[in-house]
Predicted model as a PDB file, atoms N, CA, C, CB and O in Angstrom, pLDDT in the B-factor column:
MODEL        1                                                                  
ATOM      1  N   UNK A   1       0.840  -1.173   0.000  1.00 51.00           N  
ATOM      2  CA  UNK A   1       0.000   0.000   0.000  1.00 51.00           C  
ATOM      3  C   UNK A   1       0.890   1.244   0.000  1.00 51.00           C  
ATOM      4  CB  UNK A   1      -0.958  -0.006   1.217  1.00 51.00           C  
ATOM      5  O   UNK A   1       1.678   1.278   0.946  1.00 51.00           O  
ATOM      6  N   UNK A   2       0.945   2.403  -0.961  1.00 56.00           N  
ATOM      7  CA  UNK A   2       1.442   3.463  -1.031  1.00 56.00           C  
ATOM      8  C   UNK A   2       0.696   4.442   0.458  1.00 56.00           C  
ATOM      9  CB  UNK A   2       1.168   3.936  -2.621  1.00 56.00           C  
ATOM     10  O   UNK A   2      -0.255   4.398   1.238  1.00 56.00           O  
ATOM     11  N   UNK A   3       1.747   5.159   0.173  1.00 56.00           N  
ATOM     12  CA  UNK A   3       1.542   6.763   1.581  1.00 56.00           C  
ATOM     13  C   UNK A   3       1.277   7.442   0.350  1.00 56.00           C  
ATOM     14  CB  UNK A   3       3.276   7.671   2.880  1.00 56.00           C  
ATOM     15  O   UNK A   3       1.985   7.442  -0.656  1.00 56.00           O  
ATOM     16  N   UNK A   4      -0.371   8.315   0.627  1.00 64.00           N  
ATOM     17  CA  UNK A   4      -0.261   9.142  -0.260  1.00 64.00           C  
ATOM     18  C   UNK A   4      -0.417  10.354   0.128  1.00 64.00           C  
ATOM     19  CB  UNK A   4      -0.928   8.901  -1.127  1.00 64.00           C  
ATOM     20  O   UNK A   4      -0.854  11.224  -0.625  1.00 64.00           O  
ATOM     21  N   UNK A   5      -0.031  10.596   1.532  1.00 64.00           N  
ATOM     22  CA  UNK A   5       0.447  11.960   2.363  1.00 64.00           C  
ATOM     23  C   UNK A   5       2.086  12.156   1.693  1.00 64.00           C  
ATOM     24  CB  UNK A   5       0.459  11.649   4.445  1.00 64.00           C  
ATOM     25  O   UNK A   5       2.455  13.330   1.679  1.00 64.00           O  
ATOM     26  N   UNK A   6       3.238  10.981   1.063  1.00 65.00           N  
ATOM     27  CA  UNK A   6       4.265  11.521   0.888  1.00 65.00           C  
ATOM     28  C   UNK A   6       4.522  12.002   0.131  1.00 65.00           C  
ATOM     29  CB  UNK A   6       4.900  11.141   0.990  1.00 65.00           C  
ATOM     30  O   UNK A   6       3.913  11.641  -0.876  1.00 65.00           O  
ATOM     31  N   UNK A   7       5.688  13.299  -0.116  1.00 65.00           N  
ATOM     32  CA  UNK A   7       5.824  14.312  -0.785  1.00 65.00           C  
ATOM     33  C   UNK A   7       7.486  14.210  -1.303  1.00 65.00           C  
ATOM     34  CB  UNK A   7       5.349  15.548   0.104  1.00 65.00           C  
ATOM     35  O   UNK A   7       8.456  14.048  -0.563  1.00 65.00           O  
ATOM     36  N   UNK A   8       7.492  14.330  -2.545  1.00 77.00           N  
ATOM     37  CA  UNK A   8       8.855  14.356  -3.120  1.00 77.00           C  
ATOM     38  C   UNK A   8       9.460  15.719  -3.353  1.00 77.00           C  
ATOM     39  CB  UNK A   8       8.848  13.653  -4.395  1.00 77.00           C  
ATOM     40  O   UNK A   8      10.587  15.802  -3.841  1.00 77.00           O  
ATOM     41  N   UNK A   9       8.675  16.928  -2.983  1.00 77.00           N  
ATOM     42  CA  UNK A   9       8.887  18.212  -2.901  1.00 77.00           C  
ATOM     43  C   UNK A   9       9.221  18.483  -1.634  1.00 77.00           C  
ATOM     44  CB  UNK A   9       7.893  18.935  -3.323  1.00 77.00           C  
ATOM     45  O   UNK A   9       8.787  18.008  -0.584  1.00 77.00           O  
ATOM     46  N   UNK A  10      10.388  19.642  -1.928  1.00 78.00           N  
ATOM     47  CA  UNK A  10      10.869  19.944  -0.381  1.00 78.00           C  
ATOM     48  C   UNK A  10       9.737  20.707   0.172  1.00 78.00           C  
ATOM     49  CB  UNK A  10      12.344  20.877  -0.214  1.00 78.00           C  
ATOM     50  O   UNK A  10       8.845  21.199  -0.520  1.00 78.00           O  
ATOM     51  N   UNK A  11       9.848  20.807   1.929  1.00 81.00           N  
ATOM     52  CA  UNK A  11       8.758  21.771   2.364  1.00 81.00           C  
ATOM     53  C   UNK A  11       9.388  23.044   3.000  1.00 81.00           C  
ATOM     54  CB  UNK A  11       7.763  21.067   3.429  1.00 81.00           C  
ATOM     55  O   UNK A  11       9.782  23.059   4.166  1.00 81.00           O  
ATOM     56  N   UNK A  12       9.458  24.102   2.166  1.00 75.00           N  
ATOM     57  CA  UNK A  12       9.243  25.599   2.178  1.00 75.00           C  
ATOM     58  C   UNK A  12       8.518  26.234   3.626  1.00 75.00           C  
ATOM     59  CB  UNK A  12       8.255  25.931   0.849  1.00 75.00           C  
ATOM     60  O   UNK A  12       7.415  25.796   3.952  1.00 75.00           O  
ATOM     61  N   UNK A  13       8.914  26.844   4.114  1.00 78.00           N  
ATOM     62  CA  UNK A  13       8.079  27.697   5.232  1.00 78.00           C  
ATOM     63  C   UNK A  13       8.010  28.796   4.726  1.00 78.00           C  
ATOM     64  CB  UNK A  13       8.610  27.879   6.640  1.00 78.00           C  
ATOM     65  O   UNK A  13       8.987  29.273   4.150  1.00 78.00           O  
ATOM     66  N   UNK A  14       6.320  29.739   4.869  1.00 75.00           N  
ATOM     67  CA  UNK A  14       5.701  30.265   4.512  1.00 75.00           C  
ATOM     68  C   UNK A  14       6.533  31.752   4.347  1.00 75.00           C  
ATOM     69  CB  UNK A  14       4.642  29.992   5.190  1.00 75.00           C  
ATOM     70  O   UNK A  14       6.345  32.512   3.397  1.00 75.00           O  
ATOM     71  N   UNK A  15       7.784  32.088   5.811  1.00 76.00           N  
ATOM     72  CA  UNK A  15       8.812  33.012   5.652  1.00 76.00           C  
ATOM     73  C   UNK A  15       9.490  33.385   4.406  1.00 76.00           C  
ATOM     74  CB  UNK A  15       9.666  32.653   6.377  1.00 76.00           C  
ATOM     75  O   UNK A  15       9.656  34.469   3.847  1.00 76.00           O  
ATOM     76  N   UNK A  16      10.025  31.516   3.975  1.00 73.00           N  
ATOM     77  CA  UNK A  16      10.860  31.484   2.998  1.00 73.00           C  
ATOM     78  C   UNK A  16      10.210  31.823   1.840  1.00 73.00           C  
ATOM     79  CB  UNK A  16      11.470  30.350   2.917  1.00 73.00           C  
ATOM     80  O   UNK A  16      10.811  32.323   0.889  1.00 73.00           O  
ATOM     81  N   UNK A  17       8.999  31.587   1.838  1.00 71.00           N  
ATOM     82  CA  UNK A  17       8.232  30.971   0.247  1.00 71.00           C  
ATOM     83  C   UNK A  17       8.488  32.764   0.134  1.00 71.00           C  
ATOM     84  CB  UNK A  17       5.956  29.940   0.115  1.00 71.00           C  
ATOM     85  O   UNK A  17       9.414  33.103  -0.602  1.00 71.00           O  
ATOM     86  N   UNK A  18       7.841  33.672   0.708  1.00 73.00           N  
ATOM     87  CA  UNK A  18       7.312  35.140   0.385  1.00 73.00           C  
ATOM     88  C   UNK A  18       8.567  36.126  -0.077  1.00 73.00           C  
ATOM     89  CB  UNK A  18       6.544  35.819   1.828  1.00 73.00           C  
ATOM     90  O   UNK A  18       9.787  36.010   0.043  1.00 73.00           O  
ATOM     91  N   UNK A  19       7.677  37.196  -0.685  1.00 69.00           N  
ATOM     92  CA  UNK A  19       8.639  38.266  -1.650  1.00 69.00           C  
ATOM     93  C   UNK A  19      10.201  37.186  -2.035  1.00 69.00           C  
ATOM     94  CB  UNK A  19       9.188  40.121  -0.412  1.00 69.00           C  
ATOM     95  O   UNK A  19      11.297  36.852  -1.584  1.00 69.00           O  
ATOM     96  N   UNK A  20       9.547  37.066  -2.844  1.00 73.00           N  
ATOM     97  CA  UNK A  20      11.019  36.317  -3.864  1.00 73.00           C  
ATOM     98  C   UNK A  20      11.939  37.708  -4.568  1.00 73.00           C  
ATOM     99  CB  UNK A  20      10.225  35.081  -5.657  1.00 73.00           C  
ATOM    100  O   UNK A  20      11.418  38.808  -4.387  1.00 73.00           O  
ATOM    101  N   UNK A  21      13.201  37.670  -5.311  1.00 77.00           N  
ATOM    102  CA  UNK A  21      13.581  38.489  -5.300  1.00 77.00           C  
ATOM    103  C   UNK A  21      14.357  38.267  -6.790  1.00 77.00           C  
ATOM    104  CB  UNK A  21      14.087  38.740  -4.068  1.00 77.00           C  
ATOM    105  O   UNK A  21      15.127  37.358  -7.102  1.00 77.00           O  
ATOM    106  N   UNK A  22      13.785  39.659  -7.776  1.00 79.00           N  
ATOM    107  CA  UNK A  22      14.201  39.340  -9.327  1.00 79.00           C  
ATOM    108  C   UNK A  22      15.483  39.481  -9.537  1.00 79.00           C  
ATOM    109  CB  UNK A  22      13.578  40.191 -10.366  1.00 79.00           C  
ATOM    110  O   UNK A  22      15.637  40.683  -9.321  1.00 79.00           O  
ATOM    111  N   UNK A  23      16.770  38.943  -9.885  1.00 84.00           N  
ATOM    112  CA  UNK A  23      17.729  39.085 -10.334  1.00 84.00           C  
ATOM    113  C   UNK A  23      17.718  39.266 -11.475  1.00 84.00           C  
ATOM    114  CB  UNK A  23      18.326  38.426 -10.075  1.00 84.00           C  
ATOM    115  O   UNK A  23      17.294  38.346 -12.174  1.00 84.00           O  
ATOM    116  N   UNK A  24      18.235  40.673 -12.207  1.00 90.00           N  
ATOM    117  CA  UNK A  24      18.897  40.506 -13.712  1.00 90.00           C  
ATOM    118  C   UNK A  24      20.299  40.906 -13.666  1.00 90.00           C  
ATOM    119  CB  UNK A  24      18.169  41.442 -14.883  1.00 90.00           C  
ATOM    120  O   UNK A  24      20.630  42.062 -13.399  1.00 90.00           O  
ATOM    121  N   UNK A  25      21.015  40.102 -13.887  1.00 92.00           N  
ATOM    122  CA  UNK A  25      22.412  40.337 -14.185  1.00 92.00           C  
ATOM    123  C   UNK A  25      22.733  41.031 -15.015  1.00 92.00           C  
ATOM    124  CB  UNK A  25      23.024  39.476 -14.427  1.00 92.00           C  
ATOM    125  O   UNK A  25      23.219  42.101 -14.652  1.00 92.00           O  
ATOM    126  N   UNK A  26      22.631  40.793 -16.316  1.00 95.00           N  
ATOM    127  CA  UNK A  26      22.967  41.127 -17.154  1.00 95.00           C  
ATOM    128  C   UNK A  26      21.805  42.233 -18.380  1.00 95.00           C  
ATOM    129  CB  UNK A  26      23.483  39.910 -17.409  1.00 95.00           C  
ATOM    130  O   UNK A  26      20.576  42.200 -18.449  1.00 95.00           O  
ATOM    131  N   UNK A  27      22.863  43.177 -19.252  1.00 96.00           N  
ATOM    132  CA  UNK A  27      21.855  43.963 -19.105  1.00 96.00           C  
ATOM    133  C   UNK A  27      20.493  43.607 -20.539  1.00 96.00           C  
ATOM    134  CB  UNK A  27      22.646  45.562 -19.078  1.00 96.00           C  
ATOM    135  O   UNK A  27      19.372  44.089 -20.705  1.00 96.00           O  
ATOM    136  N   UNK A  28      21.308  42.537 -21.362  1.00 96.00           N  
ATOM    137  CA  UNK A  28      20.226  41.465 -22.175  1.00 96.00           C  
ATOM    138  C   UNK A  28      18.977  41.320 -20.731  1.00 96.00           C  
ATOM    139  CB  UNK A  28      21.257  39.432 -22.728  1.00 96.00           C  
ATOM    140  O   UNK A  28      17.984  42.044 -20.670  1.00 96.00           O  
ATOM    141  N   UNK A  29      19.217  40.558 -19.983  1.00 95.00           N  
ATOM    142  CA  UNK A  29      18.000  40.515 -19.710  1.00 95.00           C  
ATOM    143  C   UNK A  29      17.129  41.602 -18.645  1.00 95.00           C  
ATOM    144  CB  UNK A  29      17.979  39.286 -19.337  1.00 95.00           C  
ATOM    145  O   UNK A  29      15.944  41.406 -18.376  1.00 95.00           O  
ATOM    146  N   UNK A  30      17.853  42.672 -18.140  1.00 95.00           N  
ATOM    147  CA  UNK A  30      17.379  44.414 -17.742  1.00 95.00           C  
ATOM    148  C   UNK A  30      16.176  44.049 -19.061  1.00 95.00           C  
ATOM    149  CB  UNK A  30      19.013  46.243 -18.125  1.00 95.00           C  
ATOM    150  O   UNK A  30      14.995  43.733 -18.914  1.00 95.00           O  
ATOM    151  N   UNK A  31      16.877  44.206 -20.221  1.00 97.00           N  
ATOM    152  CA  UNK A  31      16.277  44.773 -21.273  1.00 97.00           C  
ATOM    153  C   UNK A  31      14.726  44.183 -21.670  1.00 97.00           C  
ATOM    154  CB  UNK A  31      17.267  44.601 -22.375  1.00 97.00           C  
ATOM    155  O   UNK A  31      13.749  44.860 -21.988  1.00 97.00           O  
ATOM    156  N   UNK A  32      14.837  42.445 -21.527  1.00 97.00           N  
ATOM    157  CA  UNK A  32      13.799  41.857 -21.802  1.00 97.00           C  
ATOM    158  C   UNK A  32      12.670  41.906 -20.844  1.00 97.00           C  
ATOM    159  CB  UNK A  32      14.141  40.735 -22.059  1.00 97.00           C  
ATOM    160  O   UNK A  32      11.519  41.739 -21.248  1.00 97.00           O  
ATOM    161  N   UNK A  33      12.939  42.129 -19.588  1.00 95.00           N  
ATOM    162  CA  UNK A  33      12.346  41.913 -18.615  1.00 95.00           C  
ATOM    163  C   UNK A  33      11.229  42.870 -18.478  1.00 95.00           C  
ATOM    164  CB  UNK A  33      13.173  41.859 -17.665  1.00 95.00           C  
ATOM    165  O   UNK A  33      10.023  42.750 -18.261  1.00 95.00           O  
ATOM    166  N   UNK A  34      12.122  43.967 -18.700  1.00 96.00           N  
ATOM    167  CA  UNK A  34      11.523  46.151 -18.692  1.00 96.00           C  
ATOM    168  C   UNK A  34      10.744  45.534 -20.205  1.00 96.00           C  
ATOM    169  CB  UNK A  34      13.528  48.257 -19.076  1.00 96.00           C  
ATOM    170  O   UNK A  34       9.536  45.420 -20.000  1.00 96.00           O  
ATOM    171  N   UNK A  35      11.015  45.247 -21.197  1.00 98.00           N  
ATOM    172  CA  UNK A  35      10.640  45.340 -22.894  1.00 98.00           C  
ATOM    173  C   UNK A  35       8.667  44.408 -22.240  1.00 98.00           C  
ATOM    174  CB  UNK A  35      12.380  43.804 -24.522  1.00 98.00           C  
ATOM    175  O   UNK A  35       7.544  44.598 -22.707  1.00 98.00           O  
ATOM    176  N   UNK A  36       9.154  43.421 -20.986  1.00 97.00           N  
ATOM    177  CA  UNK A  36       8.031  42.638 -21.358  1.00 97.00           C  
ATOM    178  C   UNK A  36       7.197  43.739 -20.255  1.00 97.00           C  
ATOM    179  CB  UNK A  36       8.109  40.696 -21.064  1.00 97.00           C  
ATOM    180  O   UNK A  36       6.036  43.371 -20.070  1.00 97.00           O  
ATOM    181  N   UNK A  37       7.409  44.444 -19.835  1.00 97.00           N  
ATOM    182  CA  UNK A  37       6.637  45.232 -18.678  1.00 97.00           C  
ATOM    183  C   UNK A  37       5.750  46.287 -19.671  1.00 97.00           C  
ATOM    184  CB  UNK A  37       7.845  46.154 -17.418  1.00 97.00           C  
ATOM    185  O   UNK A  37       4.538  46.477 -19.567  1.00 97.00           O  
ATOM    186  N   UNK A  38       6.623  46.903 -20.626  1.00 98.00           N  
ATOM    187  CA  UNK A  38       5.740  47.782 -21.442  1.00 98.00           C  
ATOM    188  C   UNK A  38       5.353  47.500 -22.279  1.00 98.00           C  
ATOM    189  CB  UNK A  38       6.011  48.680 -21.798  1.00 98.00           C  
ATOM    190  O   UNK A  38       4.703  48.344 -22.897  1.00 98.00           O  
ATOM    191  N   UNK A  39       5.506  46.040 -22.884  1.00 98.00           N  
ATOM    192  CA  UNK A  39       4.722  45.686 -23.644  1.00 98.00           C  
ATOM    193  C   UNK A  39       3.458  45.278 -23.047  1.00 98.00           C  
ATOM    194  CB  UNK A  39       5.263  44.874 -24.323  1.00 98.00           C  
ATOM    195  O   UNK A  39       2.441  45.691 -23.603  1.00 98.00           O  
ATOM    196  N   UNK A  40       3.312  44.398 -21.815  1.00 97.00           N  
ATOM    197  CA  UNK A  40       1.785  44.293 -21.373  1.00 97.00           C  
ATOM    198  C   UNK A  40       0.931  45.635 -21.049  1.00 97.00           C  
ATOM    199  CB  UNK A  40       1.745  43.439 -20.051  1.00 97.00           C  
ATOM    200  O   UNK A  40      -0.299  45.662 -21.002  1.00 97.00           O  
ATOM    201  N   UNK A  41       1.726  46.661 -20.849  1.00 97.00           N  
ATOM    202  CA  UNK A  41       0.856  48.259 -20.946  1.00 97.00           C  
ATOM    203  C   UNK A  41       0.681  48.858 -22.038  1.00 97.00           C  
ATOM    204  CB  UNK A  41       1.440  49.388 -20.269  1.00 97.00           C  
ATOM    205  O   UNK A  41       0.004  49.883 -22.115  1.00 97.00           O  
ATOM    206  N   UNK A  42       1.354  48.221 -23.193  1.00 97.00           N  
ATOM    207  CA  UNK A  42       0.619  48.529 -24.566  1.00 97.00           C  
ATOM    208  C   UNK A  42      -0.026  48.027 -24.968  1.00 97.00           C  
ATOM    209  CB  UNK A  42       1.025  48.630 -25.458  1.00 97.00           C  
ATOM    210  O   UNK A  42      -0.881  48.565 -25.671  1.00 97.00           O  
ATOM    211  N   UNK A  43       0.020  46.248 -24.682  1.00 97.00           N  
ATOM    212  CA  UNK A  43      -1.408  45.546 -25.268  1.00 97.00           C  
ATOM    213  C   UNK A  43      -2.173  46.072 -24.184  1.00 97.00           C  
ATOM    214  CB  UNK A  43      -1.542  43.699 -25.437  1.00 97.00           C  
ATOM    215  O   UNK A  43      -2.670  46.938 -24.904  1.00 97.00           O  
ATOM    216  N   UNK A  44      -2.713  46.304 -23.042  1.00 95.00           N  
ATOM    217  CA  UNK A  44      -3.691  46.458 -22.437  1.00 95.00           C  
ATOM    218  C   UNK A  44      -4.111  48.100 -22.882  1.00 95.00           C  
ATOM    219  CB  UNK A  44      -3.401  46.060 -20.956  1.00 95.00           C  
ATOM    220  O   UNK A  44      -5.315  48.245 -23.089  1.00 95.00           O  
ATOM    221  N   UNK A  45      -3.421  49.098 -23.016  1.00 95.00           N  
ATOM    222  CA  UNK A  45      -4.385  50.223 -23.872  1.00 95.00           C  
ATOM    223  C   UNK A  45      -4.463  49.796 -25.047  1.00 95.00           C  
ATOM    224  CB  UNK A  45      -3.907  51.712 -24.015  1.00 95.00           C  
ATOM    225  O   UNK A  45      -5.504  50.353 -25.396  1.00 95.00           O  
ATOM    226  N   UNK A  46      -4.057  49.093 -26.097  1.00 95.00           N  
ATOM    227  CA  UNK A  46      -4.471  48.704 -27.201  1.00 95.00           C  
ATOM    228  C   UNK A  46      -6.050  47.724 -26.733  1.00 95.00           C  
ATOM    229  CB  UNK A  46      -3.116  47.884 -27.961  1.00 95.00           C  
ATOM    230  O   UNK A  46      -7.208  47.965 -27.073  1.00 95.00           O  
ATOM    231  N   UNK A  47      -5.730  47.045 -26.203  1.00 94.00           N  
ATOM    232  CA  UNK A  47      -7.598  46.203 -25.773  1.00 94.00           C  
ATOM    233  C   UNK A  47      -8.412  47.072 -25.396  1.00 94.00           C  
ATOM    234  CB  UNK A  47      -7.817  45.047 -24.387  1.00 94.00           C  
ATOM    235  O   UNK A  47      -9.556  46.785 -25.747  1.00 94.00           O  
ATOM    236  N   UNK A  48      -8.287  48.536 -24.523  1.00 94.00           N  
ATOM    237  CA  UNK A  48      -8.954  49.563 -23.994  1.00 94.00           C  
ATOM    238  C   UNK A  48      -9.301  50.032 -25.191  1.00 94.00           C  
ATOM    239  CB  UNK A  48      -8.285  50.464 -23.071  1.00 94.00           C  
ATOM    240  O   UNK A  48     -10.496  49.975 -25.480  1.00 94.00           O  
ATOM    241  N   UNK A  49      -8.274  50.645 -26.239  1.00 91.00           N  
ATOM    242  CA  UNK A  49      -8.860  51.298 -27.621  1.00 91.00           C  
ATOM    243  C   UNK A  49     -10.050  50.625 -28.009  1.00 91.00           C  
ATOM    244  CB  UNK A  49      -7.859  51.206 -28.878  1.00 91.00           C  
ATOM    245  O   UNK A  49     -11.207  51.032 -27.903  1.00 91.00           O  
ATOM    246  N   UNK A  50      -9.503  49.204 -28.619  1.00 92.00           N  
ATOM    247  CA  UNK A  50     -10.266  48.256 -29.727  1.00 92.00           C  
ATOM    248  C   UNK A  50     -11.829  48.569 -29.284  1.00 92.00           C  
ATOM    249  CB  UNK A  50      -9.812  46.342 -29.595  1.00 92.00           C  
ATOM    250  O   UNK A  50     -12.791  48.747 -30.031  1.00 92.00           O  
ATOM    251  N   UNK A  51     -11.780  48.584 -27.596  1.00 88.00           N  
ATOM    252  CA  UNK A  51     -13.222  48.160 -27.050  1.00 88.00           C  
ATOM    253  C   UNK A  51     -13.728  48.683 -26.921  1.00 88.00           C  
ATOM    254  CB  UNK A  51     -13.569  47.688 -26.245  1.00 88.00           C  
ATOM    255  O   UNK A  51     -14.890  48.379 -26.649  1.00 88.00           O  
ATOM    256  N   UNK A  52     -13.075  50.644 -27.043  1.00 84.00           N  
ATOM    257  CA  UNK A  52     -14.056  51.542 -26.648  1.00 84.00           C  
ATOM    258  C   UNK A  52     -14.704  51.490 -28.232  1.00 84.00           C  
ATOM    259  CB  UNK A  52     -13.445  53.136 -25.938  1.00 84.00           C  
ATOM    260  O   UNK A  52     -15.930  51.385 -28.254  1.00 84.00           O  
ATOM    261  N   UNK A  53     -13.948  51.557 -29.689  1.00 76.00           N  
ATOM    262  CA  UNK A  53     -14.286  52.101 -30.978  1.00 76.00           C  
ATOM    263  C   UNK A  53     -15.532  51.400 -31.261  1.00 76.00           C  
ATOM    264  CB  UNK A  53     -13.188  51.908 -32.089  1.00 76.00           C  
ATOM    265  O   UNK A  53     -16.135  51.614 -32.313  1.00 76.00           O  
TER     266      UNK A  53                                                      
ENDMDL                                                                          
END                                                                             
């Protein structure tokens, strides 16, 4: 008969799990990271446009 309470994942405390913290090293990925930030604020006023016209 299997345990199917057991877990092959480590267990995290709730301290550890919270505010994780973004590293970009390098400035390739500064670039992609910022590129993907304003791109979701251009598709989202682009969906605001489409929906008001």
């Amino acid at each position: 008969m299997t345990d199917r309470n057991y877990s092959t994942q480590p267990t995290v405390s709730a301290e550890k799990a919270r505010q994780g913290e973004i590293i970009l090293r390098t400035r390739t990925q500064r670039i992609i990271f910022f590129g993907g930030l304003v791109a979701i604020v251009v598709f989202g006023a682009l969906l605001q446009f489409v929906h008001l016209s």
